[in-house]
RONUVO-527728 format. One line per 4 residues: number of its first residue (from 1); their letters; for each residue x, z, y of C-alpha. Coordinates in steps of 0.02 Angstrom, whole numbers, m for minus. Layout:
residues N
NUM> a> X,Z,Y ~ ...
END
This chain:
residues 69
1> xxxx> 599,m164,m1834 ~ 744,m43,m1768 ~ 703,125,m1709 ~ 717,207,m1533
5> xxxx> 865,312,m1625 ~ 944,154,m1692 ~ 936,77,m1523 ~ 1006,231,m1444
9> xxxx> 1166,242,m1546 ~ 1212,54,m1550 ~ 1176,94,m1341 ~ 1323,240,m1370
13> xxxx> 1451,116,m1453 ~ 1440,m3,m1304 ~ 1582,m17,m1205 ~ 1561,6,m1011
17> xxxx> 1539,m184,m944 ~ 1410,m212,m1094 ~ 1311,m36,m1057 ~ 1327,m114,m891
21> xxxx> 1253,m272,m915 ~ 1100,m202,m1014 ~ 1049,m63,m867 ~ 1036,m218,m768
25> xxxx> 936,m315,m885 ~ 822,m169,m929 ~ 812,m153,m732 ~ 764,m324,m713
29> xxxx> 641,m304,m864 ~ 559,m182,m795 ~ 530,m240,m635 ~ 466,m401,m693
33> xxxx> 335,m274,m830 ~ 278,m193,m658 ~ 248,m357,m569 ~ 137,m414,m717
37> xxxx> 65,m271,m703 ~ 37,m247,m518 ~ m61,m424,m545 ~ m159,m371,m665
41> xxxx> m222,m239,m564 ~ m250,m337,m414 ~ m345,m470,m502 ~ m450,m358,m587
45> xxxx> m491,m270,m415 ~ m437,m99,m463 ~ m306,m74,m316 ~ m475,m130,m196
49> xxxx> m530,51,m149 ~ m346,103,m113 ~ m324,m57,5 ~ m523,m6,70
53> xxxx> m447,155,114 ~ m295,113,191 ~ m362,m4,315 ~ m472,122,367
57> xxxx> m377,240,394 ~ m269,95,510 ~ m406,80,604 ~ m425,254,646
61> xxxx> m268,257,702 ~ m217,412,571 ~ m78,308,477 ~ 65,362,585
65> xxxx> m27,523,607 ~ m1,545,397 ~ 184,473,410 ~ 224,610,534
69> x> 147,773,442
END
């Protein structure tokens, strides 16, 4: 297995279009890590009390009232 350190300085020997190319794929990577992710939670139910929360506070009418202050 190659090291962080390894990793970084084959990073430092890239030229610019190829460092380019792999900020966009570690980008896309982690986006798609945060999806899974983001599922997980949902299906598991931990993100219900924050949804709980937020509609009530929509329903008392202090969401633009929190955007504001």
């Amino acid at each position: 297995m190659t090291t962080i350190h390894e990793i970084e300085q084959a990073i430092n020997l890239l030229a610019p279009e190829d460092f380019c190319a792999l900020r966009n794929w570690i980008a896309q990577r982690d986006a798609q890590l945060w999806d899974q992710q983001w599922e997980s939670d949902v299906r598991a139910g931990r993100l219900d009390a924050l949804a709980r929360e937020a509609l009530d506070e929509l329903h008392r009418g202090q969401c633009y009232n929190r955007l504001i202050h």
